[in-house]
C-alpha positions as CSV (number, residue, x, y, z in Angstrom):
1,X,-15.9,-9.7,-23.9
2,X,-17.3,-13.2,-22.4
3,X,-14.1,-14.8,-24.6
4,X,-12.0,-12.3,-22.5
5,X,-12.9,-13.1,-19.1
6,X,-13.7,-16.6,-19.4
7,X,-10.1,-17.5,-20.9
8,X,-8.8,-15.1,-17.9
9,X,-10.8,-17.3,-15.7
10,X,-9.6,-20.3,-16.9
11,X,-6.1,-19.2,-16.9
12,X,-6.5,-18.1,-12.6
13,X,-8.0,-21.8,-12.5
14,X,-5.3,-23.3,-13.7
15,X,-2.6,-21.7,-11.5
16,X,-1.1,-19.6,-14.1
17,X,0.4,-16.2,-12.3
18,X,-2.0,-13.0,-12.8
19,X,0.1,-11.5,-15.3
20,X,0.6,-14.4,-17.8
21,X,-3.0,-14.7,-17.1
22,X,-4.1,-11.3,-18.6
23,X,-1.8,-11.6,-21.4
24,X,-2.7,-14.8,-22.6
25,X,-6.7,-14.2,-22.1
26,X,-5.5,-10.7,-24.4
27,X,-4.0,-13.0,-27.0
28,X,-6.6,-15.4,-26.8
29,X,-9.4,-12.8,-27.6
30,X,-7.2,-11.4,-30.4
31,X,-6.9,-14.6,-31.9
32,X,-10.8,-15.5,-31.7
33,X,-12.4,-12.3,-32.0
34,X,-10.2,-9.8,-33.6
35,X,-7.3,-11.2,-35.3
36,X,-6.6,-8.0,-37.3
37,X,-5.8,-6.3,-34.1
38,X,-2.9,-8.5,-33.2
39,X,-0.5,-6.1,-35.1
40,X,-1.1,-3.6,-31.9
41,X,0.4,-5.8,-29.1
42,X,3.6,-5.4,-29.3
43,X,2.7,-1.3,-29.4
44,X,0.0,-1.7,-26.2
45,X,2.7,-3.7,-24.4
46,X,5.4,-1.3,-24.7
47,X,3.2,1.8,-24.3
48,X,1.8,0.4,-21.0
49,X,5.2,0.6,-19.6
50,X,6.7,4.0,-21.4
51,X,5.8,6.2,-18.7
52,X,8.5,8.6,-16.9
53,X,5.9,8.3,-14.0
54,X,6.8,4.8,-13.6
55,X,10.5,5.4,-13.0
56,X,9.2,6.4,-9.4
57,X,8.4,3.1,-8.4
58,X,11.9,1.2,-8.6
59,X,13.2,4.2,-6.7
60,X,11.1,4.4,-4.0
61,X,11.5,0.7,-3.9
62,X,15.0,0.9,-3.7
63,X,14.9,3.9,-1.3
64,X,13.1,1.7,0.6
65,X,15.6,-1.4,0.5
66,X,18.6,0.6,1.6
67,X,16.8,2.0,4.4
68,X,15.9,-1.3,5.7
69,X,19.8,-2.4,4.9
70,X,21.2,1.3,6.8
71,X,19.5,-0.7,10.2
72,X,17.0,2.1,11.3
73,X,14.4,-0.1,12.0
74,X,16.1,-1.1,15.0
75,X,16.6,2.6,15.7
76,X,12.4,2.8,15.4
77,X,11.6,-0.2,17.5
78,X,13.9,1.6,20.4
79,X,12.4,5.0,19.7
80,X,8.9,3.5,19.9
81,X,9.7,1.3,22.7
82,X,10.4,4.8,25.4
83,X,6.9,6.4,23.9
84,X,4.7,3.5,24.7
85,X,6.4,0.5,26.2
86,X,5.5,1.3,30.0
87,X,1.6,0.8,28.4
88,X,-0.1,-3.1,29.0
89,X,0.8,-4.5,25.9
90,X,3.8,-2.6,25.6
91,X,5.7,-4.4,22.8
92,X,2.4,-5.0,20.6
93,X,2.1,-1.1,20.7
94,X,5.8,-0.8,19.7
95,X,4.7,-3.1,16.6
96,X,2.3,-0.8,15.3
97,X,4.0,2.5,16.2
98,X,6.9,1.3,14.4
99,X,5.2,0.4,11.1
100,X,3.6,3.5,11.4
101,X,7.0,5.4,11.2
102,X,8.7,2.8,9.1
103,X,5.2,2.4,6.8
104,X,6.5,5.8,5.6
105,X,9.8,5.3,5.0
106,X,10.0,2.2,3.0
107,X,6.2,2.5,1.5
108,X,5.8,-1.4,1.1
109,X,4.0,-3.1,3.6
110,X,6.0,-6.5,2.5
111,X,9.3,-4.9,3.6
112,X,7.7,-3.4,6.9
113,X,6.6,-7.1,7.5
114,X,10.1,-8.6,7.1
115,X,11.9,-5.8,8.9
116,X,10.1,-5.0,11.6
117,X,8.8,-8.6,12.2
118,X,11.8,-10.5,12.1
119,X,12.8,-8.2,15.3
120,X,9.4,-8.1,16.9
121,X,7.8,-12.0,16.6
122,X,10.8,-13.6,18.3
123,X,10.8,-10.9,21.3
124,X,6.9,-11.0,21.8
125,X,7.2,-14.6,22.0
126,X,9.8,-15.0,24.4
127,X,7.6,-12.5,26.7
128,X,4.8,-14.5,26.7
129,X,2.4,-13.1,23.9
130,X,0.6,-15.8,21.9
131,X,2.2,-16.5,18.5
132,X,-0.8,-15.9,16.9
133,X,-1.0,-12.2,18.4
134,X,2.2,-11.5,17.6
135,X,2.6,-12.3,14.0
136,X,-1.3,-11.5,13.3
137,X,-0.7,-7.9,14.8
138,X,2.4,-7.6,12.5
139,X,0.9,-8.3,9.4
140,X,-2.3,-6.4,10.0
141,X,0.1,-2.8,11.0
142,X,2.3,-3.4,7.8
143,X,-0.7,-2.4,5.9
144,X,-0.3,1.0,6.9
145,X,3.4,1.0,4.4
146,X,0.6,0.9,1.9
147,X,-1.5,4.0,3.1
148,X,1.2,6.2,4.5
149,X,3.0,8.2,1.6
150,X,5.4,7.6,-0.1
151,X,3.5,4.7,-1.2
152,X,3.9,2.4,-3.8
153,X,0.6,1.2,-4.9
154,X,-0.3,5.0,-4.5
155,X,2.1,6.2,-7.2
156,X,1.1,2.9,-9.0
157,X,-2.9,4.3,-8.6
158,X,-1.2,8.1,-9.7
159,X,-0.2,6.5,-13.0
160,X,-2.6,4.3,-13.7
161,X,-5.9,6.9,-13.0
162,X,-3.5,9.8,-14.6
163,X,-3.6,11.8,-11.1
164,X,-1.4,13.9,-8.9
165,X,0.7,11.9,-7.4
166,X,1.1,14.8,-4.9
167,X,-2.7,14.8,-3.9
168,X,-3.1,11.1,-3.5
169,X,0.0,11.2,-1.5
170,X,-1.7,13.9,0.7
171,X,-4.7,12.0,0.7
172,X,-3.4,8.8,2.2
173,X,-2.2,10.4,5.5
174,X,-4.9,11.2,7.7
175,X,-6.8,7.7,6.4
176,X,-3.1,5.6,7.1
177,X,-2.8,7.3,10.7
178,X,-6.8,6.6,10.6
179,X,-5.6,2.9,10.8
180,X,-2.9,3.2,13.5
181,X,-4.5,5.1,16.1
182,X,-7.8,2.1,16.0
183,X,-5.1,-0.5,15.8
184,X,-3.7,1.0,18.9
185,X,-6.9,0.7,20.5
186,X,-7.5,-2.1,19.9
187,X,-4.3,-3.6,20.7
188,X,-4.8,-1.5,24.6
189,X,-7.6,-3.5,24.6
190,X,-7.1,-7.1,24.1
191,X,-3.5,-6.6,26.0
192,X,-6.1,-5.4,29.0
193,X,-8.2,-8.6,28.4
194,X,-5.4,-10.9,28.3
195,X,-3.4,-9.5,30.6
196,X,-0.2,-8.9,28.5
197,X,3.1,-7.4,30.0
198,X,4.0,-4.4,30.5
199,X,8.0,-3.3,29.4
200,X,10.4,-1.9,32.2
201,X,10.6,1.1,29.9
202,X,9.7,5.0,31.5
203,X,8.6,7.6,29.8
204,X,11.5,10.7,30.8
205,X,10.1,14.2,28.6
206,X,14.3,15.5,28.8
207,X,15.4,11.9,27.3
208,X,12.3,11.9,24.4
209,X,13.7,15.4,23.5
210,X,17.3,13.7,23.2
211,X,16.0,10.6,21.2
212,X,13.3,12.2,19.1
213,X,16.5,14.6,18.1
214,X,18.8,11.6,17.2
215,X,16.3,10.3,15.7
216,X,15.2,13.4,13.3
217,X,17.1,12.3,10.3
218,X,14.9,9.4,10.1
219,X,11.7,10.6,10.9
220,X,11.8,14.0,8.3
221,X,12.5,11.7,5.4
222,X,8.9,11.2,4.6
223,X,8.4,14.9,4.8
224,X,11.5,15.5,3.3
225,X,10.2,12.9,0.4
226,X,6.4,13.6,0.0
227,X,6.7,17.7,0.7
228,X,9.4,17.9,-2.2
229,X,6.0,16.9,-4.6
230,X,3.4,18.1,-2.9
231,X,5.1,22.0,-3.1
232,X,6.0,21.6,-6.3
233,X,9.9,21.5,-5.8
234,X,10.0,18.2,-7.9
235,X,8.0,15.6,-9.7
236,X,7.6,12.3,-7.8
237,X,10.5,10.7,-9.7
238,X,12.5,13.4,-9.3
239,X,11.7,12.4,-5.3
240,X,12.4,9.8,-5.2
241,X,15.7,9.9,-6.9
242,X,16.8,12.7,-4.0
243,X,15.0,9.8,-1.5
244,X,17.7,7.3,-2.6
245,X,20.4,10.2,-2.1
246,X,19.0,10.6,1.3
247,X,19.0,7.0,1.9
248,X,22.6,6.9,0.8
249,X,23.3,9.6,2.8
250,X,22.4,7.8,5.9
251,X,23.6,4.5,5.3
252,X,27.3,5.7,4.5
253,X,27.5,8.4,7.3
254,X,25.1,8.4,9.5
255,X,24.7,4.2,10.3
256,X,27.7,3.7,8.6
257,X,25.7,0.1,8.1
258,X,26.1,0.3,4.3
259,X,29.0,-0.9,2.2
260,X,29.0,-2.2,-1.7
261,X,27.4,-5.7,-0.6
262,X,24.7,-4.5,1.1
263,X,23.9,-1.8,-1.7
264,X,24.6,-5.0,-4.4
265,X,21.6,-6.8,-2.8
266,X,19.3,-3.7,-2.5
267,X,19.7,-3.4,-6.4
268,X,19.3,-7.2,-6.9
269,X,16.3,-7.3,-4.6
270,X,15.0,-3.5,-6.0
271,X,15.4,-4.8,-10.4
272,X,13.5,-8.4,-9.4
273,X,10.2,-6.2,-7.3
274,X,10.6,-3.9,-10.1
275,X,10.4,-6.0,-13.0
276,X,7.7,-8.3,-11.4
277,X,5.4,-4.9,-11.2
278,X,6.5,-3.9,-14.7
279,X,5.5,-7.4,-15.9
280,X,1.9,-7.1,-14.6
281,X,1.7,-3.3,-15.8
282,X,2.4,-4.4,-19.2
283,X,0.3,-7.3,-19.6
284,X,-2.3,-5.8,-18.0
285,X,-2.7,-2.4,-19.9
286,X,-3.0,-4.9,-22.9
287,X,-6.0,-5.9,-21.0
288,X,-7.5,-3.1,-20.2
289,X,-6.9,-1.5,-23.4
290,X,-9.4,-4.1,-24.8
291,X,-11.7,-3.0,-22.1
292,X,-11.7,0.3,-23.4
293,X,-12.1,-0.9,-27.1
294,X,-14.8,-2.8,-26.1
295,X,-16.2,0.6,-24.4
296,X,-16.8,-1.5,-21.0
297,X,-16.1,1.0,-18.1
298,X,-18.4,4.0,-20.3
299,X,-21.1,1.5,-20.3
300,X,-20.7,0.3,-16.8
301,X,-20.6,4.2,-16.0
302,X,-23.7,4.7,-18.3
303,X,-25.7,1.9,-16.2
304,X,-25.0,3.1,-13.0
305,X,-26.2,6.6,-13.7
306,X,-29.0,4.9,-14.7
307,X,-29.3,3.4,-11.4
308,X,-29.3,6.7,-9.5
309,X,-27.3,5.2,-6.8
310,X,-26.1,7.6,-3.8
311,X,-22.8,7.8,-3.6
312,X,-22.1,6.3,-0.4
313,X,-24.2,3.0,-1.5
314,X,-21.9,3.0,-4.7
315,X,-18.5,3.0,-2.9
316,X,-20.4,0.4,-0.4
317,X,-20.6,-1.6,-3.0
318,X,-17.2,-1.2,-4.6
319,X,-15.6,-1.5,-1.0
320,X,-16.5,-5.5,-1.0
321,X,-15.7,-5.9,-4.3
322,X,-12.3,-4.7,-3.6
323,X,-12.3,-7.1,-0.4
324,X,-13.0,-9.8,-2.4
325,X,-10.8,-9.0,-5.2
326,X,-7.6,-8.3,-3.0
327,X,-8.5,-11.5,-1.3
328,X,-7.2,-13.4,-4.7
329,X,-5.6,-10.6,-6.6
330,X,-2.2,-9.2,-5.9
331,X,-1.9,-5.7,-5.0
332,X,-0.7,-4.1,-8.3
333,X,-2.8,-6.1,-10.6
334,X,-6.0,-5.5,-8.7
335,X,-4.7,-1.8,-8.9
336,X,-4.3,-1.8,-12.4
337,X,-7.4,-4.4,-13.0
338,X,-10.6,-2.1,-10.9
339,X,-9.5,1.6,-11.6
340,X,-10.1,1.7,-15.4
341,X,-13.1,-0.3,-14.6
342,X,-14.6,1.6,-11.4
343,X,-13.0,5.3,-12.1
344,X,-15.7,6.5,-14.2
345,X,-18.7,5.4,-12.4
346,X,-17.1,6.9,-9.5
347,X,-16.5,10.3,-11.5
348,X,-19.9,9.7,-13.1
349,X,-21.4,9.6,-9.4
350,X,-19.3,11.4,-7.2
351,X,-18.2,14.6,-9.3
352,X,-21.7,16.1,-8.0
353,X,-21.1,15.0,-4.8
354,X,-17.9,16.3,-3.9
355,X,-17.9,19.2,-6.4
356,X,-17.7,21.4,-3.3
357,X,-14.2,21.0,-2.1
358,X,-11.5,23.2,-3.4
359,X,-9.7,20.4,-5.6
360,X,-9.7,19.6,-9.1
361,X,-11.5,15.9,-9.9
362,X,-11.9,15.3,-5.9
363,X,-13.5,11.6,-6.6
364,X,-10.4,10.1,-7.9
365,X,-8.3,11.2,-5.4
366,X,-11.1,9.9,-2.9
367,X,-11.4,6.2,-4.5
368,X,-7.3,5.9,-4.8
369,X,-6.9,6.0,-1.4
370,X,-10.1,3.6,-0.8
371,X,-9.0,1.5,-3.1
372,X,-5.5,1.4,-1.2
373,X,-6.4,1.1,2.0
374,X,-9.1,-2.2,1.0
375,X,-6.2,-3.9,-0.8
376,X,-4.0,-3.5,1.5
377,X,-6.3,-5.8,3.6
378,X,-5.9,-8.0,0.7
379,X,-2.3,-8.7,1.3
380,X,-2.6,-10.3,4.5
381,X,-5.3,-12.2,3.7
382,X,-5.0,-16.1,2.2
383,X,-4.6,-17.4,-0.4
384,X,-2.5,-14.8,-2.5
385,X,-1.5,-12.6,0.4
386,X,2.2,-11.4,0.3
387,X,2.5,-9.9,3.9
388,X,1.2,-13.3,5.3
389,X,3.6,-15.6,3.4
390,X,6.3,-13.5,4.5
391,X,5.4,-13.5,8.2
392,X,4.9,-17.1,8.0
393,X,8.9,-17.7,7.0
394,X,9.4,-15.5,9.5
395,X,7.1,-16.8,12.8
396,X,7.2,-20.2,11.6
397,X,3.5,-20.3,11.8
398,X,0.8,-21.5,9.3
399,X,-1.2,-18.9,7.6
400,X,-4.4,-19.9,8.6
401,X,-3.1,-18.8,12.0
402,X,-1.6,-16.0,11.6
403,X,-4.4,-14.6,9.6
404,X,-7.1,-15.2,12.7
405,X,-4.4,-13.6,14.7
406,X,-4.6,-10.3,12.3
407,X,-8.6,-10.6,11.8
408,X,-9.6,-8.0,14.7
409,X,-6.4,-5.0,13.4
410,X,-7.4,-5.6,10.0
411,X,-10.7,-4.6,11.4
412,X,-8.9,-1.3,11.5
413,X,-8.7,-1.1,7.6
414,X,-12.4,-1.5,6.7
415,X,-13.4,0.8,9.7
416,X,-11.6,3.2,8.0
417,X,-12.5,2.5,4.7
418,X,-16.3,3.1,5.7
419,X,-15.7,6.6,7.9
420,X,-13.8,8.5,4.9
421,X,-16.5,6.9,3.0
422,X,-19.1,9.0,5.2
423,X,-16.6,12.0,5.6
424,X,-14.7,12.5,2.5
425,X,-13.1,15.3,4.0
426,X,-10.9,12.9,5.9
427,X,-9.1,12.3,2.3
428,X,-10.0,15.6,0.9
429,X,-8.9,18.3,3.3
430,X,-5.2,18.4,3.1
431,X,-5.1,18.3,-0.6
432,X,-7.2,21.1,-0.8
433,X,-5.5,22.8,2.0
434,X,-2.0,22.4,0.4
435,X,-2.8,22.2,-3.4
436,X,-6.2,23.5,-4.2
């Protein structure tokens, strides 16, 4: 094992990418410690990624990308703009509404960041907002396209943990609108200190009936997506192939802002995401699959029993080691890196705990969404974040700034992290309302 982690030390040292770095710290201990294993690589590799699970993900990515292309964010940002521009701070409260809405519709925090940010920064500059508030506020409320199903690193966690993809998706709302409503607040509240415009927008109830009905084909899609799973009408694949339908749908006849280019590019960009993800799933089920030959999670599990630990002190504990591994760990890595490692000690511990609520295995579905919602702080944090190195194309700023720009929203995140936490039942309830 200290051949294993070393080499995969070395390799992060060095600047080689996460994935090459698990695979080549695999081979490495192969060769050194057990070269008569080497004939199961090429198996591990292709087992890793020979799931029918895993066809989700490049669909809901795509779903995503032709949403983006059928030009409804700008459809969000006006929608948003006549609930809460009249408010001090009126566009930074757009920003967050929006992701909200679009969080759930493209379920990738990196496209919520492009999207709505290439809109946004520009406009909240030319008002008068600092740069840094601006682009920090739009990084920090893309981390809700994380949280709010359909999810990507969600369905990534489903697979990996061998989970409902239905439950976690149930069990990311409530924590993902969790993170909204306090980055609202907060936003209200540094717009009142600093004195940031208000929008010549007024709120008319007959004319947020008209809009909210125009607007209905856009917002239903995450129900229309997630509610097909959760009520057993199809698997999460199956979603998220009627999700690109839907997507279709709207881009051909209802925008009419889709043609055969655009749909070319949404491919192009949907295969490259996809096969970067599948690259790191491979490689690093190699990994883990060593771990588990090596018997490293049971015995991590067996130690901690040992320890007695409450169960709030042990997710403590595994909340800053997911900060600190999402600060220098990519998203689906880290996801596929900590679960095999932490799931059973959190199963060990907290199957006692939450034995109680009407749900099969509650304590996974409880550290998915945990684990989520701490990463997703991760990618808008330097040095690996993705969210910030896309906002910083985009605002022209340096990351360093936009980061201390997002520092009090992401405040948001860990706030979150710690109250569901203390009330499980925040992650809990409408899984066992709607599937226990």
């Amino acid at each position: 094992m200290t051949i294993l982690f070393l080499s995969l030390l070395l390799f992060l040292i060095l600047g080689v990418p996460i994935a090459y770095s698990l695979g080549l710290s695999a081979l490495f201990y192969f060769v050194v410690h057990e070269p008569s294993l080497m004939v199961v690589m090429p198996q591990r590799l292709m087992s890793g990624m020979d799931s029918y699970a895993l066809i989700a993900l490049p669909l809901f990515i795509l779903m995503g990308q032709l949403m983006n292309a059928s030009g409804i964010t700008g459809r969000l940002i006006d929608y948003c703009m006549l609930l809460v521009g009249r408010f001090r701070g009126g566009l930074g409260l757009v920003n967050v509404s929006s992701s909200m809405l679009f969080g759930g519709i493209s379920g990738s925090s990196t496209s919520d960041t492009a999207s709505i940010g290439s809109i946004l920064i520009p406009e909240m500059k030319r008002r008068g907002y600092p740069g840094s508030f601006a682009a920090g506020l739009t990084v920090a409320s893309s981390t809700m396209g994380m949280i709010i199903p359909p999810s990507i690193p969600i369905v990534l966690f489903a697979v990996t943990a061998q989970k409902s993809v239905g439950m976690l998706f149930l069990g990311g709302v409530i924590p993902g609108l969790m993170v909204g409503v306090f980055q609202i607040v907060f936003t209200l509240w540094i717009s009142a200190r600093n004195n940031y415009p208000k929008e010549d927008s007024t709120f008319e109830f007959q004319r947020v009936l008209v809009e909210t009905w125009r607007s209905a084909y856009i917002l239903l899609l995450p129900l229309f997506v997630v509610g097909a799973v959760v009520f057993g009408v199809a698997t999460a694949t199956e979603s998220a192939s009627l999700g690109v339908f839907y997507a279709l749908i709207i881009g051909f006849i209802l925008t009419r802002r889709l043609n055969l280019s655009e749909i070319i590019k949404a491919l192009r960009q949907s295969i490259l995401t996809s096969s970067k993800i599948m690259i790191i799933i491979a490689f690093s089920k190699l990994f883990i699959w060593i771990l588990a030959y090596e018997r490293l999670p049971d015995g991590l599990a067996e130690m901690v029993k040992g320890f007695d630990l409450p169960f709030f002190w042990l997710m403590l504990f595994m909340i800053v080691i997911i900060l600190l591994a999402g600060t220098f760990i990519d998203v689906s890595p880290a996801i596929l890196l900590l679960t095999p490692i932490f799931l059973p000690m959190v199963i060990e511990v907290g199957g006692p705990h939450l034995s109680h609520y009407n749900i099969d295995d509650p304590a996974p579905i409880l550290f998915g969404v945990v684990l989520v919602v701490g990463l997703a702080v991760g990618a808008c944090t330097p040095p690996v974040g993705n969210c910030l190195n896309v906002c910083s194309v985009i605002s022209g700023l340096g990351i360093g700034t936009i980061f201390r720009g997002a520092l009090p929203f992401l405040a948001a995140n860990v706030l979150t992290m710690l109250l569901i936490v203390l009330f499980p039942e925040l992650v809990l309830w409408l899984p066992s309302v709607f599937m226990g």
